[in-house]
N, C-alpha and C positions, 0 to 999 in steps of 0.2 A: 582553238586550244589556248588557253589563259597557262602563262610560268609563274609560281609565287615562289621568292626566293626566302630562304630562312638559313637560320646559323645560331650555332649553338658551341657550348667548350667541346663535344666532341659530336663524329654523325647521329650517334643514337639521342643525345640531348636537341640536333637542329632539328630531327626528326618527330620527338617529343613535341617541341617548338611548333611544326607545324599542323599537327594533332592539335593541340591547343587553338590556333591560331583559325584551323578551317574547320573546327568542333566536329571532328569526327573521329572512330574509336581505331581507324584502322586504316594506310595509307598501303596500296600496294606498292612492293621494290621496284618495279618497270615503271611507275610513275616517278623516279626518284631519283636526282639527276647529282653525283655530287660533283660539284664547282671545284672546290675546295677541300684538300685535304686538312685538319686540326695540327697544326706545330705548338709544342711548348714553348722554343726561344730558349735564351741562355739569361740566366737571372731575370727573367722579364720583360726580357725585350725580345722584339723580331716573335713575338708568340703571335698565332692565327689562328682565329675561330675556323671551324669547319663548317662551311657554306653548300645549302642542299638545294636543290630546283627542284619544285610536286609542277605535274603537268596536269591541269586542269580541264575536265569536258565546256565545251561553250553551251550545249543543251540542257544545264542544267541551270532551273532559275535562281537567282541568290533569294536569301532572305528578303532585303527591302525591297525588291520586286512584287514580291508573291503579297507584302505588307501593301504595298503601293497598288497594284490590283487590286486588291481586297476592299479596300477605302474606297474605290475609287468607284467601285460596285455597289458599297452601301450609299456614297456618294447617289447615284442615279437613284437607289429605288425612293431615298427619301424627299428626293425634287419632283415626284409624282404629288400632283394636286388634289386636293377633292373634288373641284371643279368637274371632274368628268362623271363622277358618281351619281350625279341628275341626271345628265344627259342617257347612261344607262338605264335608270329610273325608269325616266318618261319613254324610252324604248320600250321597256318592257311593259310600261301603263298601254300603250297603244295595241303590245299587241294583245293584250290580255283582252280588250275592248272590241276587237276585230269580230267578235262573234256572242253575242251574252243569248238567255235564254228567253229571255222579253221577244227581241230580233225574231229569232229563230220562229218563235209562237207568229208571231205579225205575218212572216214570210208564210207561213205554212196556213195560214187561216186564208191570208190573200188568194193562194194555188188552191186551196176547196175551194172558192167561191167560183173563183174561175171554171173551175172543172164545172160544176154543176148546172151555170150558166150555158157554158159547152153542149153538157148536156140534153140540154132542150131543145137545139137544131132539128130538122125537120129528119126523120129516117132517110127519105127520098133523096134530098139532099144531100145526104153523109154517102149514099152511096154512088150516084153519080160522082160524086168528087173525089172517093177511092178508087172507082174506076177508071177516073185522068191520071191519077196520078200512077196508077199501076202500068199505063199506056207510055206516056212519057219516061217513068222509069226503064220501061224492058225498050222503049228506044234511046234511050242514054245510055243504056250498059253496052249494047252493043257497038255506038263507036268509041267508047270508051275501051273496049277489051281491043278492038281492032289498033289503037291506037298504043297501047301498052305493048302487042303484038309488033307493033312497026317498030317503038321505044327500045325493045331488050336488046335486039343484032348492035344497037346502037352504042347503047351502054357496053356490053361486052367487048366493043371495038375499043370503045374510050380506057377500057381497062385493061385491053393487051396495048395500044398504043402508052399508055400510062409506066406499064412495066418495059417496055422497051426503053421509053425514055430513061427509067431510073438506071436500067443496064448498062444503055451508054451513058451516062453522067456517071458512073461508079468507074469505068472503063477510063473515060477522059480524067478522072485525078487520079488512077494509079497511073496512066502516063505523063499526070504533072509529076508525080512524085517522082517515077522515075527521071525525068526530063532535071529534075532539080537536082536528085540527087548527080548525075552527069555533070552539070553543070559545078558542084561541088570539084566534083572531082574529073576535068575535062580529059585525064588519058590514064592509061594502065603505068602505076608508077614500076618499076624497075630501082636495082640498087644503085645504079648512073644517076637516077631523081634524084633519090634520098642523099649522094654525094656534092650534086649541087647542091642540094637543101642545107647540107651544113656548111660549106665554101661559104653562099649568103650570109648564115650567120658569124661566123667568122668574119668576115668582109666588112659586117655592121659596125665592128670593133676596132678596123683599121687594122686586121691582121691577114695578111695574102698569102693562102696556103694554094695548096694542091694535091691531092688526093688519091690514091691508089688503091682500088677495089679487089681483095681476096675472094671468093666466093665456090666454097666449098656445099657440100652437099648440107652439111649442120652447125655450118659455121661462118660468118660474112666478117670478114675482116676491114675495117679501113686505115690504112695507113695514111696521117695525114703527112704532109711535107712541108718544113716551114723553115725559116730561120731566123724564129721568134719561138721556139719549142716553149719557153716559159712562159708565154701569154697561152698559151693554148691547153698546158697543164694546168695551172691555176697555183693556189696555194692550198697544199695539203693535195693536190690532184681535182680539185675542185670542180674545175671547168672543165678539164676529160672526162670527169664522170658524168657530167651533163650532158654534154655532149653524146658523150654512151648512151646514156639515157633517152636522149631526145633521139637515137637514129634506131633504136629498138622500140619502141615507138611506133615509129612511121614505117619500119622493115617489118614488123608483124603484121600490122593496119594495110599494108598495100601491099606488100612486096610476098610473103609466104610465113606463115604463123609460127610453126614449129622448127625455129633455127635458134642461134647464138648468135648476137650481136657484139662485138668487140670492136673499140675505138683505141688505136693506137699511135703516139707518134713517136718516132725514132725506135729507141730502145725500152723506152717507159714502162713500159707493163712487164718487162721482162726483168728490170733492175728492181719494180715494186714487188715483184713475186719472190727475190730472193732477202729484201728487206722483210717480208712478212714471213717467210721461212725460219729467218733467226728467230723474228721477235718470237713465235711459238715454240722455238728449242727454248729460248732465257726465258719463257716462261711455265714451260716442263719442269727444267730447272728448280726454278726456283719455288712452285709447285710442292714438287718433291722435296725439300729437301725443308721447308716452312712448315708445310699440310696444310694451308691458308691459300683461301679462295683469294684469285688478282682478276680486279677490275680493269680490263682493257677500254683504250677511250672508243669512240663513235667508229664504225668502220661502214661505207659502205657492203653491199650484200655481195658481190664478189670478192671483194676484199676475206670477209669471214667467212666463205666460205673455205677458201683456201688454208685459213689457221683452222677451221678447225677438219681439213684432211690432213693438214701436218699432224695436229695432236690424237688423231683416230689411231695412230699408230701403238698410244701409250695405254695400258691398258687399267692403268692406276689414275688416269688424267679426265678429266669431265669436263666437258663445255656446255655451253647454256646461252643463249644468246635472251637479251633482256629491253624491254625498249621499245620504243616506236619510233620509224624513219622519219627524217635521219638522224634520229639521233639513239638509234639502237646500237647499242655496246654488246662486247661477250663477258662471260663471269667465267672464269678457270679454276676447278676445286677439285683438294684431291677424291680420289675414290677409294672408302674403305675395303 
Protein backbone atom coordinates (compact mmCIF):
# COMPACT_ATOMS: atom_id res chain seq x y z
CA UNK A 1 0.00 0.00 0.00
CA UNK A 2 1.92 3.43 -1.38
CA UNK A 3 0.35 7.08 0.91
CA UNK A 4 0.61 10.23 -1.36
CA UNK A 5 0.04 13.14 0.64
CA UNK A 6 -1.61 16.30 -0.87
CA UNK A 7 -2.90 19.91 0.39
CA UNK A 8 -4.85 22.20 -0.79
CA UNK A 9 -6.69 25.90 0.73
CA UNK A 10 -9.48 23.59 1.64
CA UNK A 11 -10.13 19.41 1.69
CA UNK A 12 -12.21 19.55 -1.56
CA UNK A 13 -9.23 21.70 -3.44
CA UNK A 14 -6.33 18.87 -1.76
CA UNK A 15 -8.68 16.40 -2.94
CA UNK A 16 -8.92 18.12 -6.41
CA UNK A 17 -5.07 18.32 -6.05
CA UNK A 18 -4.74 14.87 -6.01
CA UNK A 19 -7.14 14.00 -8.91
CA UNK A 20 -4.86 15.99 -10.84
CA UNK A 21 -1.92 14.72 -9.43
CA UNK A 22 -2.82 10.65 -9.87
CA UNK A 23 -4.90 11.55 -13.34
CA UNK A 24 -7.84 9.97 -12.28
CA UNK A 25 -11.52 11.31 -12.45
CA UNK A 26 -12.60 9.85 -9.09
CA UNK A 27 -10.90 8.97 -5.70
CA UNK A 28 -12.93 6.85 -3.23
CA UNK A 29 -13.54 8.72 0.61
CA UNK A 30 -12.14 5.43 2.48
CA UNK A 31 -9.06 5.83 0.50
CA UNK A 32 -8.76 9.47 1.91
CA UNK A 33 -6.94 10.23 5.00
CA UNK A 34 -7.21 13.76 6.19
CA UNK A 35 -3.97 14.84 8.26
CA UNK A 36 -4.91 18.06 8.41
CA UNK A 37 -7.77 20.19 9.03
CA UNK A 38 -7.61 24.02 6.65
CA UNK A 39 -7.29 27.05 9.39
CA UNK A 40 -7.67 30.60 8.01
CA UNK A 41 -5.23 32.38 10.79
CA UNK A 42 -5.91 35.92 11.97
CA UNK A 43 -4.61 38.46 9.33
CA UNK A 44 -2.55 35.85 7.68
CA UNK A 45 -0.88 34.29 9.85
CA UNK A 46 -0.94 30.93 11.65
CA UNK A 47 -3.40 30.01 8.25
CA UNK A 48 -3.07 25.98 7.28
CA UNK A 49 -3.48 24.27 4.17
CA UNK A 50 -5.65 21.24 4.74
CA UNK A 51 -3.37 18.11 4.24
CA UNK A 52 -5.17 14.70 2.62
CA UNK A 53 -3.38 11.17 2.52
CA UNK A 54 -4.99 8.82 -0.88
CA UNK A 55 -4.02 5.21 -0.01
CA UNK A 56 -2.53 3.55 -2.87
CA UNK A 57 -3.01 -0.36 -4.20
CA UNK A 58 0.93 -1.67 -4.88
CA UNK A 59 -0.70 -4.04 -7.68
CA UNK A 60 -1.07 -1.59 -9.85
CA UNK A 61 1.64 -0.92 -12.47
CA UNK A 62 2.59 2.95 -12.73
CA UNK A 63 2.83 4.41 -16.16
CA UNK A 64 6.79 4.29 -16.68
CA UNK A 65 6.72 0.77 -15.81
CA UNK A 66 4.29 -0.44 -18.24
CA UNK A 67 6.47 2.36 -20.80
CA UNK A 68 9.76 0.63 -19.60
CA UNK A 69 8.33 -3.00 -20.38
CA UNK A 70 7.12 -2.02 -23.57
CA UNK A 71 10.65 -0.75 -24.87
CA UNK A 72 12.11 -3.18 -23.33
CA UNK A 73 10.13 -5.87 -25.60
CA UNK A 74 10.42 -4.07 -28.70
CA UNK A 75 14.06 -3.80 -27.40
CA UNK A 76 14.43 -7.88 -27.84
CA UNK A 77 12.37 -8.39 -30.97
CA UNK A 78 14.64 -6.08 -32.85
CA UNK A 79 18.08 -7.71 -31.64
CA UNK A 80 16.79 -10.80 -33.70
CA UNK A 81 19.28 -11.36 -36.68
CA UNK A 82 18.74 -12.56 -40.12
CA UNK A 83 21.50 -14.88 -39.56
CA UNK A 84 18.97 -17.56 -38.63
CA UNK A 85 16.80 -17.05 -41.72
CA UNK A 86 19.23 -19.49 -43.82
CA UNK A 87 19.78 -21.89 -41.47
CA UNK A 88 15.72 -22.25 -41.78
CA UNK A 89 16.10 -22.16 -45.53
CA UNK A 90 18.46 -24.99 -45.89
CA UNK A 91 16.17 -26.86 -43.20
CA UNK A 92 13.53 -26.80 -45.28
CA UNK A 93 15.83 -27.36 -48.77
CA UNK A 94 16.74 -30.76 -47.13
CA UNK A 95 13.71 -31.81 -46.34
CA UNK A 96 12.07 -30.92 -49.35
CA UNK A 97 14.98 -33.15 -51.02
CA UNK A 98 14.32 -36.12 -48.82
CA UNK A 99 12.24 -37.67 -51.47
CA UNK A 100 11.84 -36.13 -55.40
CA UNK A 101 10.16 -38.09 -58.16
CA UNK A 102 13.44 -39.18 -60.22
CA UNK A 103 14.20 -41.24 -56.68
CA UNK A 104 11.16 -42.67 -56.16
CA UNK A 105 11.13 -43.86 -60.30
CA UNK A 106 15.07 -45.41 -59.64
CA UNK A 107 13.75 -47.25 -56.42
CA UNK A 108 10.73 -48.70 -58.01
CA UNK A 109 12.36 -49.84 -61.40
CA UNK A 110 15.20 -51.37 -59.01
CA UNK A 111 12.08 -53.65 -57.03
CA UNK A 112 10.59 -54.80 -60.70
CA UNK A 113 13.73 -55.98 -61.79
CA UNK A 114 14.40 -57.74 -58.68
CA UNK A 115 11.06 -59.25 -58.64
CA UNK A 116 11.25 -60.63 -61.95
CA UNK A 117 14.59 -61.93 -61.46
CA UNK A 118 12.92 -63.64 -58.38
CA UNK A 119 10.83 -64.79 -60.64
CA UNK A 120 12.62 -67.26 -62.53
CA UNK A 121 13.65 -69.63 -59.37
CA UNK A 122 13.09 -72.98 -60.01
CA UNK A 123 9.07 -74.02 -58.95
CA UNK A 124 10.61 -77.11 -57.04
CA UNK A 125 12.70 -75.05 -55.25
CA UNK A 126 10.25 -72.20 -54.01
CA UNK A 127 8.39 -75.02 -52.69
CA UNK A 128 10.69 -76.83 -50.63
CA UNK A 129 11.75 -73.68 -49.20
CA UNK A 130 8.00 -72.72 -48.06
CA UNK A 131 7.73 -75.72 -46.68
CA UNK A 132 10.98 -75.09 -44.08
CA UNK A 133 9.95 -72.17 -43.48
CA UNK A 134 6.34 -73.16 -42.72
CA UNK A 135 8.02 -76.01 -40.43
CA UNK A 136 10.30 -73.71 -38.43
CA UNK A 137 7.62 -71.29 -38.20
CA UNK A 138 4.73 -73.37 -36.44
CA UNK A 139 8.04 -74.60 -34.19
CA UNK A 140 8.85 -70.99 -33.27
CA UNK A 141 5.37 -70.13 -32.39
CA UNK A 142 4.96 -72.61 -30.11
CA UNK A 143 7.80 -71.75 -27.59
CA UNK A 144 7.05 -68.45 -28.21
CA UNK A 145 3.34 -68.57 -26.95
CA UNK A 146 4.58 -70.94 -24.11
CA UNK A 147 6.92 -68.35 -23.24
CA UNK A 148 4.33 -65.25 -23.33
CA UNK A 149 2.28 -67.86 -21.21
CA UNK A 150 5.15 -68.00 -18.45
CA UNK A 151 5.62 -63.84 -19.11
CA UNK A 152 1.84 -62.65 -18.10
CA UNK A 153 1.68 -64.18 -14.05
CA UNK A 154 4.90 -62.16 -14.25
CA UNK A 155 3.90 -58.94 -15.40
CA UNK A 156 0.70 -58.99 -13.45
CA UNK A 157 2.86 -59.56 -10.38
CA UNK A 158 5.28 -56.61 -11.24
CA UNK A 159 2.02 -54.46 -11.58
CA UNK A 160 0.37 -55.35 -8.26
CA UNK A 161 3.81 -55.07 -6.56
CA UNK A 162 4.18 -51.72 -8.44
CA UNK A 163 0.75 -50.34 -6.93
CA UNK A 164 1.62 -51.51 -3.56
CA UNK A 165 4.55 -49.79 -3.72
CA UNK A 166 2.88 -46.48 -4.69
CA UNK A 167 0.36 -47.12 -1.80
CA UNK A 168 2.97 -47.20 0.67
CA UNK A 169 4.98 -44.30 -0.55
CA UNK A 170 1.62 -42.11 -0.51
CA UNK A 171 1.11 -43.53 3.09
CA UNK A 172 4.79 -42.68 4.23
CA UNK A 173 4.49 -38.74 3.20
CA UNK A 174 1.16 -38.34 4.70
CA UNK A 175 2.95 -39.43 7.80
CA UNK A 176 5.79 -37.07 7.04
CA UNK A 177 3.32 -34.56 6.80
CA UNK A 178 1.74 -35.44 9.63
CA UNK A 179 5.19 -36.00 11.54
CA UNK A 180 6.02 -32.34 10.44
CA UNK A 181 3.11 -30.86 11.17
CA UNK A 182 3.66 -32.28 15.24
CA UNK A 183 6.68 -31.17 15.11
CA UNK A 184 5.48 -27.63 14.29
CA UNK A 185 3.47 -27.75 16.88
CA UNK A 186 5.12 -30.37 19.74
CA UNK A 187 1.85 -30.19 22.22
CA UNK A 188 -1.88 -29.35 22.58
CA UNK A 189 -1.64 -25.57 23.35
CA UNK A 190 -3.95 -24.40 26.36
CA UNK A 191 -4.72 -20.71 27.56
CA UNK A 192 -1.45 -21.37 30.29
CA UNK A 193 0.68 -21.54 26.56
CA UNK A 194 -0.74 -18.69 25.03
CA UNK A 195 -0.10 -16.72 28.72
CA UNK A 196 3.58 -17.71 28.61
CA UNK A 197 3.52 -16.81 25.09
CA UNK A 198 2.84 -13.13 25.87
CA UNK A 199 5.05 -12.92 29.55
CA UNK A 200 7.99 -13.85 26.70
CA UNK A 201 7.11 -11.16 24.80
CA UNK A 202 6.74 -8.69 27.29
CA UNK A 203 10.07 -9.99 28.91
CA UNK A 204 11.86 -9.20 25.29
CA UNK A 205 11.20 -5.56 26.43
CA UNK A 206 12.43 -5.60 29.77
CA UNK A 207 8.99 -5.50 31.18
CA UNK A 208 8.23 -8.35 34.14
CA UNK A 209 4.69 -9.09 34.24
CA UNK A 210 2.46 -11.70 35.47
CA UNK A 211 -0.52 -12.85 34.25
CA UNK A 212 -3.96 -14.11 35.41
CA UNK A 213 -6.13 -16.15 33.30
CA UNK A 214 -10.19 -15.70 33.24
CA UNK A 215 -11.77 -18.41 31.21
CA UNK A 216 -15.27 -18.30 30.77
CA UNK A 217 -17.27 -20.35 28.34
CA UNK A 218 -17.16 -17.15 25.47
CA UNK A 219 -14.87 -15.24 26.90
CA UNK A 220 -10.91 -15.64 28.05
CA UNK A 221 -9.75 -12.80 29.83
CA UNK A 222 -6.13 -11.99 30.68
CA UNK A 223 -5.25 -9.83 33.20
CA UNK A 224 -1.77 -8.90 33.06
CA UNK A 225 0.00 -7.62 36.28
CA UNK A 226 2.88 -5.24 36.33
CA UNK A 227 4.06 -2.11 37.81
CA UNK A 228 5.16 -0.73 34.66
CA UNK A 229 1.11 -0.60 33.39
CA UNK A 230 2.36 2.20 30.83
CA UNK A 231 4.83 0.19 29.03
CA UNK A 232 2.38 -2.41 28.66
CA UNK A 233 -0.50 0.01 27.42
CA UNK A 234 1.56 1.88 24.93
CA UNK A 235 0.54 5.16 23.67
CA UNK A 236 -2.81 5.68 22.50
CA UNK A 237 -3.31 1.85 23.85
CA UNK A 238 -1.12 0.77 21.27
CA UNK A 239 0.73 -2.18 22.74
CA UNK A 240 -2.53 -3.57 24.56
CA UNK A 241 -4.00 -3.77 21.46
CA UNK A 242 -1.38 -5.87 20.01
CA UNK A 243 -0.93 -7.70 22.43
CA UNK A 244 -4.90 -8.43 22.12
CA UNK A 245 -4.19 -9.13 19.03
CA UNK A 246 -1.43 -11.35 18.94
CA UNK A 247 -3.34 -13.67 21.96
CA UNK A 248 -6.60 -13.92 19.75
CA UNK A 249 -4.59 -15.20 17.36
CA UNK A 250 -2.88 -17.90 18.94
CA UNK A 251 -6.45 -18.64 21.28
CA UNK A 252 -8.38 -19.28 18.11
CA UNK A 253 -5.30 -21.19 16.02
CA UNK A 254 -4.78 -23.73 19.19
CA UNK A 255 -6.68 -23.16 21.94
CA UNK A 256 -10.87 -23.15 20.64
CA UNK A 257 -12.23 -20.82 17.67
CA UNK A 258 -15.37 -19.39 18.61
CA UNK A 259 -14.45 -17.30 21.99
CA UNK A 260 -13.57 -13.64 22.86
CA UNK A 261 -10.22 -12.68 23.58
CA UNK A 262 -9.67 -9.82 25.84
CA UNK A 263 -6.35 -8.38 27.07
CA UNK A 264 -6.40 -6.33 30.17
CA UNK A 265 -4.24 -4.61 32.72
CA UNK A 266 -5.32 -3.14 35.93
CA UNK A 267 -8.41 -1.06 35.16
CA UNK A 268 -7.62 -0.08 31.44
CA UNK A 269 -10.34 -1.25 29.40
CA UNK A 270 -12.72 -0.38 31.84
CA UNK A 271 -11.71 3.38 32.23
CA UNK A 272 -11.21 3.22 28.16
CA UNK A 273 -14.90 2.05 27.87
CA UNK A 274 -16.22 4.98 29.82
CA UNK A 275 -13.80 7.53 27.95
CA UNK A 276 -15.39 6.18 24.59
CA UNK A 277 -18.90 6.39 26.23
CA UNK A 278 -18.64 10.35 26.52
CA UNK A 279 -16.89 10.78 23.34
CA UNK A 280 -20.27 9.25 21.50
CA UNK A 281 -22.64 11.40 23.84
CA UNK A 282 -20.32 14.79 22.66
CA UNK A 283 -20.77 13.49 19.63
CA UNK A 284 -24.64 12.96 19.46
CA UNK A 285 -24.41 16.19 20.75
CA UNK A 286 -23.11 17.79 18.65
CA UNK A 287 -24.41 15.82 15.85
CA UNK A 288 -27.69 17.12 16.73
CA UNK A 289 -27.58 20.20 17.16
CA UNK A 290 -24.89 21.04 13.84
CA UNK A 291 -26.76 18.16 11.35
CA UNK A 292 -22.93 17.85 10.18
CA UNK A 293 -21.29 14.56 9.64
CA UNK A 294 -17.96 14.37 12.46
CA UNK A 295 -15.05 12.54 11.57
CA UNK A 296 -13.79 10.50 14.28
CA UNK A 297 -9.91 9.65 14.37
CA UNK A 298 -8.61 5.75 13.78
CA UNK A 299 -10.14 3.52 16.40
CA UNK A 300 -9.38 0.05 16.64
CA UNK A 301 -12.36 -2.52 15.89
CA UNK A 302 -13.44 -2.93 19.66
CA UNK A 303 -13.02 0.25 20.23
CA UNK A 304 -15.98 1.19 17.38
CA UNK A 305 -17.69 -1.12 18.06
CA UNK A 306 -18.59 0.12 21.30
CA UNK A 307 -19.40 4.04 20.04
CA UNK A 308 -21.19 2.74 17.82
CA UNK A 309 -23.79 0.59 20.63
CA UNK A 310 -23.64 3.87 22.35
CA UNK A 311 -24.97 5.86 19.30
CA UNK A 312 -27.54 2.80 18.18
CA UNK A 313 -29.57 4.27 20.84
CA UNK A 314 -30.11 7.60 18.80
CA UNK A 315 -32.53 7.07 16.42
CA UNK A 316 -31.74 10.43 14.31
CA UNK A 317 -27.80 9.47 14.54
CA UNK A 318 -25.93 7.31 11.84
CA UNK A 319 -22.64 5.70 11.97
CA UNK A 320 -20.59 4.36 9.17
CA UNK A 321 -17.37 3.23 9.69
CA UNK A 322 -14.74 4.20 6.69
CA UNK A 323 -11.26 2.93 6.00
CA UNK A 324 -8.87 0.16 6.11
CA UNK A 325 -6.93 -1.04 9.34
CA UNK A 326 -5.62 0.48 11.09
CA UNK A 327 -6.28 3.15 9.95
CA UNK A 328 -10.31 2.85 9.80
CA UNK A 329 -12.08 5.82 11.36
CA UNK A 330 -16.05 6.19 11.88
CA UNK A 331 -18.16 9.13 10.12
CA UNK A 332 -21.17 10.29 12.48
CA UNK A 333 -24.12 12.14 10.35
CA UNK A 334 -27.35 13.09 11.20
CA UNK A 335 -30.34 11.14 9.86
CA UNK A 336 -33.09 12.82 8.06
Amino acid sequence: MKLETYQGASVEEAIEAAKQGLQVSDIPMEDVKVLQEPKKGFLGFGSQPAIIQVSLPDDEPSVEEIVAEVSFEAETVSDTTEADIPELVEVSEEASSVERPSDSQSAASEVSSEASAASQVDDSSDSQSLSLVAESASQDSEPAQSQVDQESPVASDSAADQLEADSQSQDSDEEEEEDAEDAAYPFDWGVEDVAHYLIDVMEAYLVDVTIDVEDMDDLIIFHINTDKPGLVIGKHGKIINSLETLAQILTHSHVRKRVSVEVNVGDYRERRQQTLEKLAERTADQVTVEREEVTLSPLPARERKIIHRCLSKYSHIKTQSQGRDPHRYMVVSYKD
